[in-house]
N, C-alpha and C positions, 0 to 999 in steps of 0.2 A: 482493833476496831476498823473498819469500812470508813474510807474517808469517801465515799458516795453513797446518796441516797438510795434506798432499794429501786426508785425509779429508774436513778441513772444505771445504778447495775442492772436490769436489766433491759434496758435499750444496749448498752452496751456488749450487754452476752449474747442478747438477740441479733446482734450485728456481726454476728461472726457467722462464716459462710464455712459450710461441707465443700461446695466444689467450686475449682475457677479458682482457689486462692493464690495471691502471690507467690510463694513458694513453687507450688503445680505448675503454675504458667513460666517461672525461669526453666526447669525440667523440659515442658513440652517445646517451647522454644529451643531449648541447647539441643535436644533429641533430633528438632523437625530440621535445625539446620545443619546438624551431620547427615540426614538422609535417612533419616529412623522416622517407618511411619505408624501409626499406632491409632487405636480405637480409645474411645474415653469413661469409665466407669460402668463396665462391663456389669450388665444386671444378673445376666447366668451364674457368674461365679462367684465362689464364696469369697463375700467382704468383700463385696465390687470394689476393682481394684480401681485405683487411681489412672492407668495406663495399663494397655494388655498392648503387646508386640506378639501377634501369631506369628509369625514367622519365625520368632526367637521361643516360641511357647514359655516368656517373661510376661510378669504382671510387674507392674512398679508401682508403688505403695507410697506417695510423697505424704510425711509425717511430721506434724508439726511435734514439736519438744516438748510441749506444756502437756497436751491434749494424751500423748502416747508414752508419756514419761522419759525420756530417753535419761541414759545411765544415772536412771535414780538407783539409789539403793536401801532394798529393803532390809531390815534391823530387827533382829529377833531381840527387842528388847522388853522393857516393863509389861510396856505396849501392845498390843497385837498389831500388827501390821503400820509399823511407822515407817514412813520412807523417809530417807535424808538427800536434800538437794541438790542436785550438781550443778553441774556450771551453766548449762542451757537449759535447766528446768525447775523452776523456783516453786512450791506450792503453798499455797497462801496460806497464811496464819489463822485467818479469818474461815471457821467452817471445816477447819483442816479437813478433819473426817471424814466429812461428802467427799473433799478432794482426792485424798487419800486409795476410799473404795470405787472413786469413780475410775480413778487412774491405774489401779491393778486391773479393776473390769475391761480395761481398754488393753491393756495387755494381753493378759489372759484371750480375751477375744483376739488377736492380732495374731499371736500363738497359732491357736485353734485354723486360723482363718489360713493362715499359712502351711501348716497341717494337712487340711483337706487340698489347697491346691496343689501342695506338692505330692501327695497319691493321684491327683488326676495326671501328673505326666508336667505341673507349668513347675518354672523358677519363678520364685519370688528375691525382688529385690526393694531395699526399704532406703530413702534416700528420705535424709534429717533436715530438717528447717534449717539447723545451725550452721550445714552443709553447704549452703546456700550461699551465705553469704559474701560479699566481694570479694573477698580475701582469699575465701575457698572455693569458692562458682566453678571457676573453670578447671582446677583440678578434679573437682567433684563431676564434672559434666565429660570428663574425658575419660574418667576413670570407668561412669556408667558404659560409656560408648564403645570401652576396651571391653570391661563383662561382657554387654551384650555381643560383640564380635568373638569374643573367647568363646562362649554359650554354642551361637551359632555352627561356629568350626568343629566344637565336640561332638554337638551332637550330628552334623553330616562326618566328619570323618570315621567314625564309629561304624555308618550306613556303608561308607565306600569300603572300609575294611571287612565288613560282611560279603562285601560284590567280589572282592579278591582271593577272599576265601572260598567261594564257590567257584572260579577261575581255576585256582588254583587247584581241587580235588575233580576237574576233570569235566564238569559240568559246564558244558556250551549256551553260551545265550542264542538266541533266536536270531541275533544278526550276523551272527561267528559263522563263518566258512569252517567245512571240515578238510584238513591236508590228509 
């Protein structure tokens, strides 16, 4: 049983925010002050991402645990689609079932969503609530900041390795002297 009233449950659901939430803002912060700069919920792309870095052609997707299920697991039991709790993602007793199909639908879309943007050409990177925390902050914030510089370097080196290759079979660029 609901130890709040339907009132207070919802003032309290209605209080929860899509963007700007704490988690995003430790992200955009640890991002903006390594020198990472980024646009904010991109409406073009699929399942406006949390962070787009064009540069890095990365979306970052800051998730909270409850909302996106993180390492639940689903149980092919009695049941049809029962998920069992994990450590940072607890789903409530009360209503299980809305919960249940709300939290695979959020999956499932997140999926999808990552799907489509990785055929346009972006990385998708998904950084966890739990991740967040003191304890983890800043290995989680260097670790992002390593990807993103790994990301970067792959895909220019790749470019200059096409440039050498053409170098090499003989073909002069436009500023090349001929001996």
């Amino acid at each position: 049983m609901d130890k709040l009233s339907k009132q207070q449950r919802h003032n309290n659901m209605a209080a929860i925010r899509g963007k700007n939430t704490k988690p995003e803002m430790i992200v955009r912060r640890g991002l903006w002050s390594r020198g990472f700069r980024y646009r904010l919920n991109h409406k073009r792309l699929p399942g406006h991402p949390d962070l787009v870095l064009r540069k890095y052609r990365t979306c970052i997707f800051v998730n909270g645990c409850f909302w996106h299920g993180h390492n639940v697991v689903l149980r092919q039991a009695q049941e049809p689609h029962e998920l069992e709790n994990s450590e940072c993602c607890k789903i409530p007793k009360t209503n299980r079932e809305f919960w249940v199909s709300k939290i695979l639908r959020n999956k499932e879309r997140d999926k999808e969503d990552q799907k489509k943007l990785a055929a346009m050409g972006w990385h998708c990177i998904t950084v966890w609530e739990c991740d967040l925390k003191p304890s983890k902050r800043e290995e989680t914030l260097d670790s992002l900041a390593f990807t993103l510089n790994h990301i970067w370097l792959q895909d220019h080196s790749s470019q200059k390795t096409n440039d050498t290759m053409e170098e090499e079979n003989g073909m002069l660029m436009a500023a090349e002297e001929r001996i």
